[in-house]
N, C-alpha and C positions, 0 to 999 in steps of 0.2 A: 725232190728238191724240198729242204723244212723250207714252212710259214716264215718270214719276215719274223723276229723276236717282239719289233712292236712297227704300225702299220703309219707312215704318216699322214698328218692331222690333213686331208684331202677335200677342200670346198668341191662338192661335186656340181659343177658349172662348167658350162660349155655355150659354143655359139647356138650349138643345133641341139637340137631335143634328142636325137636320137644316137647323141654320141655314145661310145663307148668305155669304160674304166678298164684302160689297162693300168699290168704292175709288170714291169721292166725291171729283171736283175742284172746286175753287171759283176765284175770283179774288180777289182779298186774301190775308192774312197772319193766320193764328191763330194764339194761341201753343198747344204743351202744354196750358197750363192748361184749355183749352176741354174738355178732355177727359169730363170729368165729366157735363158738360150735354150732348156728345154719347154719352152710354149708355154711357163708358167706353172708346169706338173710337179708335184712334192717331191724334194729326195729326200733319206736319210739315209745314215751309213746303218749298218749293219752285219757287223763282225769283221770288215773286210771286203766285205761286198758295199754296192750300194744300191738301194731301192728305189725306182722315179715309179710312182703312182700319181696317176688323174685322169681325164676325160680326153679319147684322142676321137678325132671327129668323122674319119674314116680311114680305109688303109691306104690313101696317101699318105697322109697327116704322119699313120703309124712307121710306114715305112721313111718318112723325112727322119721319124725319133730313129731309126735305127741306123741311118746314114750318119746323123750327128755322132752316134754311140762308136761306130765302128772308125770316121775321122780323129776319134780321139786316142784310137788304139784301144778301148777297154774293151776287155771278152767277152759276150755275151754268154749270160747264163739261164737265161730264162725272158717267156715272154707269155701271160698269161691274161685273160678275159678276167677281171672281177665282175664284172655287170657288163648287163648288156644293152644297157639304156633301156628296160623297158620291151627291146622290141622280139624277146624269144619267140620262139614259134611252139603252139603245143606239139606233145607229141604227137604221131601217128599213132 
């Protein structure tokens, strides 16, 4: 899957400290506006696709973002960790 062409502008803020930054690709075109219905997370389009990045709080949260994505009919393409709040674990 290529990088996003360009990443949107994402205040990294959440309720909990230890949330997480996902980036969510879909197929189709959102605008902006969708923003709200998704918990406030960036979109931008991108080629045909569309990119939702921000801070999802745990995989409830995450799996509500993907009930909304799949109510809408878009495809999913992709569903990836940018960060990890902080709380990786070292290696072994």
């Amino acid at each position: 899957m290529a990088a996003p062409s360009s990443r949107p502008n994402v205040p990294y803020m959440s309720d909990r400290p230890d949330a997480r930054i996902y980036e969510i690709r879909v197929h189709g075109e959102l605008t902006p506006r969708w923003s709200c219905w998704f918990a406030g997370l960036a979109i931008a389009a991108d080629g045909g696709d569309t990119v939702i990045v921000g801070p999802v709080d745990d995989q409830a949260a995450l799996h509500g973002l993907l009930a909304k994505i799949r109510d809408l009919g878009l495809p999913l393409l992709g569903v990836r960790m940018v960060d990890d709040g902080g709380t990786a674990h070292p290696p072994c």
